[in-house]
Structures are given as structure tokens and as C-alpha cells.
Steps between C-alpha positions, in 0.01 A plus 500: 500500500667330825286690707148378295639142553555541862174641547345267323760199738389663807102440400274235654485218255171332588303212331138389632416161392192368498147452372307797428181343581614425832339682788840542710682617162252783459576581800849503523472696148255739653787579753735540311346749297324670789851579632652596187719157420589403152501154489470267166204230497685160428164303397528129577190360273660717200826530556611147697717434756845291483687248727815745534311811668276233692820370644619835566206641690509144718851566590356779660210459637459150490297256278240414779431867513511539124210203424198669598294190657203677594359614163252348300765361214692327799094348649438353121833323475461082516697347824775412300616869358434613868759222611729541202540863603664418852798592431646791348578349116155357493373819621698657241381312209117528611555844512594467128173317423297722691603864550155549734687311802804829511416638796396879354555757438923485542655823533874586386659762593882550510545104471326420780157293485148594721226232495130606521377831593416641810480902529728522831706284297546716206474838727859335742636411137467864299518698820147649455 
């Protein structure tokens, strides 16, 4: 049994989150798969997003790069949620309201967060 549970320690633990309607995330997933990565699908529309793990990704990669400002949610927002979001907790809490402004898809792997999805990007990360 303690070798199963090191085996199973010594895994990649990866999470995708995302939309799967969005281009990039079917790419990204396509990836993946093509190259033989398990990852879970964390879904925002179905299964939400929450103001701890948004904090937690910022810390790392930082809450400008985390509010995706060049997407269609982030064009249709009024002035004021544009302004409101300036900072990281109004960024925070608009991407709460609106899980379409998460810059996508995120990648974790080994508790460390990748924005976006770029094949070089993915090919320096796995090695491939």
C-alpha cells in the first residue's frame, strides 16, 4: 500500500479550467490529449469560480494578467465595471459576476498556474 500512495504522490495533479466552448480551451484540451495528459475539465459556466482560488492564481501570476481585457465579455462591460475592475479586489469580484473575463483556459499543474495557451508554451512546459 505505501508504494500505491507514493505512486499515486509522485503523479501530475493537473486541473484545466475553463470554458469548453472556448476556442483556446479546445485547444489547450486538444493538447493535452494529443500528448497523452490527463487533466480534469474545471467548467466555469457549470461549475463557478470562487474569490479564494482567484486570489491564489493572482498571487501568482498577477490579477492584470488574470482579467482577460480583450474578450468580448470584457468589450460589453459599461465604463463603470471596466473602472471598478482597476484594481485587483474589483477585478476579483467582477470576475465573480462574470466568469467570461478569466483569462482561459488556466492550467494547474503541480501548484503552479499557466494562463492561455500557446503550443511552444505547453511543448517548454511538458517537455514534448
Amino acid at each position: 500500500m505505501i508504494s500505491l500512495q507514493a505512486g499515486l504522490n509522485s503523479m501530475s495533479d493537473m486541473t484545466l479550467y475553463g470554458i469548453p466552448n472556448c476556442t483556446t480551451v479546445k485547444k489547450a484540451r486538444a493538447w493535452l490529449a494529443e500528448h497523452g495528459q490527463d487533466v480534469a475539465f474545471h467548467d466555469f459556466k457549470k461549475q463557478g469560480v470562487d474569490a479564494a482560488w482567484l486570489k491564489k492564481v493572482a498571487r501568482q501570476t498577477g490579477w492584470q494578467a488574470l482579467l482577460n481585457t480583450r474578450g468580448t465579455t470584457w468589450r460589453k462591460l459599461a465604463d463603470a465595471d471596466k473602472t471598478a475592475a482597476g484594481n485587483e479586489a474589483g477585478a476579483i469580484v467582477l470576475m465573480l459576476a462574470q466568469p467570461s473575463v478569466i483569462k482561459r483556459p488556466v492550467l494547474e499543474r503541480d501548484g503552479r498556474y499557466h494562463l492561455g495557451f500557446a503550443e511552444d508554451q505547453y511543448q517548454a512546459l511538458f517537455g514534448a
